[in-house]
C-alpha positions as CSV (number, residue, x, y, z in Angstrom):
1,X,90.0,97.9,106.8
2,X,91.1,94.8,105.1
3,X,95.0,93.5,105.3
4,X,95.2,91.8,101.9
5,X,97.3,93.9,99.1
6,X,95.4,96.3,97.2
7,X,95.6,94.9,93.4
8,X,97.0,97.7,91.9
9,X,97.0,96.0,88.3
10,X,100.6,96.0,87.6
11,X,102.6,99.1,86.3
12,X,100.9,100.7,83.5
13,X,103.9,101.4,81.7
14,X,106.2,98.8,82.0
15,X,108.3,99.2,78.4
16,X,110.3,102.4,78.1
17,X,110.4,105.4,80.1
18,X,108.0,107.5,81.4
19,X,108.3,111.3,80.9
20,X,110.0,111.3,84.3
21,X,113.0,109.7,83.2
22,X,112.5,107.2,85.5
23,X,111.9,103.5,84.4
24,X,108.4,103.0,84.5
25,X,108.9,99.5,85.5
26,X,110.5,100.5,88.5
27,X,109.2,103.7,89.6
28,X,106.2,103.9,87.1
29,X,102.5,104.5,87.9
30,X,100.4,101.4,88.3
31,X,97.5,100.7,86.5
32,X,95.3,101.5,89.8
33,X,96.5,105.8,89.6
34,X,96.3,105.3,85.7
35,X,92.6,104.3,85.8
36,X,92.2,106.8,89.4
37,X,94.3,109.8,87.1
38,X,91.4,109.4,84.4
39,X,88.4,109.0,86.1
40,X,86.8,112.5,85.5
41,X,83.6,112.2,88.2
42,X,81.3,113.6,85.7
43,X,78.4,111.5,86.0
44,X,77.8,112.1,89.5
45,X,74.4,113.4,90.4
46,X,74.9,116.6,92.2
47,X,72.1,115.9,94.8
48,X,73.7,113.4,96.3
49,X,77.5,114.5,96.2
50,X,77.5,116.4,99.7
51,X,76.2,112.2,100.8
52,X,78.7,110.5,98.9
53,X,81.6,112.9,100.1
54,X,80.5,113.2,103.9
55,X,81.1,109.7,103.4
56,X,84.1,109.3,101.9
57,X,86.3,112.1,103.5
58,X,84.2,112.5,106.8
59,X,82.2,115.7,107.8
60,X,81.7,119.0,106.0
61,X,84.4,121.5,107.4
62,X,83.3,124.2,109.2
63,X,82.7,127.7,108.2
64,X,82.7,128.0,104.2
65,X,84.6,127.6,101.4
66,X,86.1,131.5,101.7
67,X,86.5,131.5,105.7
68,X,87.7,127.7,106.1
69,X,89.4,127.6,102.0
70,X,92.4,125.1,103.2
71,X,90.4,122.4,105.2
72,X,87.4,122.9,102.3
73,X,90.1,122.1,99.9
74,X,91.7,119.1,101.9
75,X,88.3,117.6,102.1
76,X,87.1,117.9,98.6
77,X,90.5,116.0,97.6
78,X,90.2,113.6,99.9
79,X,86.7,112.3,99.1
80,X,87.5,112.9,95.3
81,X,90.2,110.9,95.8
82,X,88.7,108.1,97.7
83,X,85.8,108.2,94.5
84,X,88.3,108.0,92.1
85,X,89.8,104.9,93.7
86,X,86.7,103.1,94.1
87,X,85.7,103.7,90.4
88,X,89.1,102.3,89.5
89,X,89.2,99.2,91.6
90,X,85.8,98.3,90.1
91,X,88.1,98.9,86.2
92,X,90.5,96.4,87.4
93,X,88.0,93.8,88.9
94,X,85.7,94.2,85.4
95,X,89.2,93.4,83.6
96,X,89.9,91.1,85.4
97,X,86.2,89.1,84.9
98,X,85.8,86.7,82.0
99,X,84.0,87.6,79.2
């Protein structure tokens, strides 16, 4: 794992408040979990998403869905959630390239 900051693009609300009540320059999202947040995972090919999530979050859990449901649940976050962040690190390094 690397030890240089993640470039989490800045907040992505930085006027205003957010519906939090919060001010979004302070506690706001960053543009990193705004791109993550939208990222819908539809174009994956399901072949290969069993690869591309024993990757991500580690092996399969054991038993199934209905006799292991929390750790089934915990993993399918965790490697949804490690996609999701890939896909929006690669947004943020695209906005960042020069036309």
């Amino acid at each position: 794992m690397s030890n240089q900051p993640i470039n989490d693009g800045g907040p992505a609300f930085p006027m205003g408040y957010h519906p939090g009540g919060n001010r979004a320059d302070q506690f706001g999202m960053t543009i990193r979990d705004y791109f993550a947040v939208a990222e819908k995972l539809e174009d994956l090919d399901e072949t290969c998403i069993s690869d591309i999530a024993v990757a991500l979050a580690g092996p399969i859990p054991t038993g199934n869905w209905r006799t292991n449901t929390v750790e089934w649940i915990k993993w399918k976050a965790k490697w949804r959630a490690e996609m999701r962040f890939i896909r929006a690190d690669a947004m943020l390094r695209a906005r960042e390239a020069k036309p």
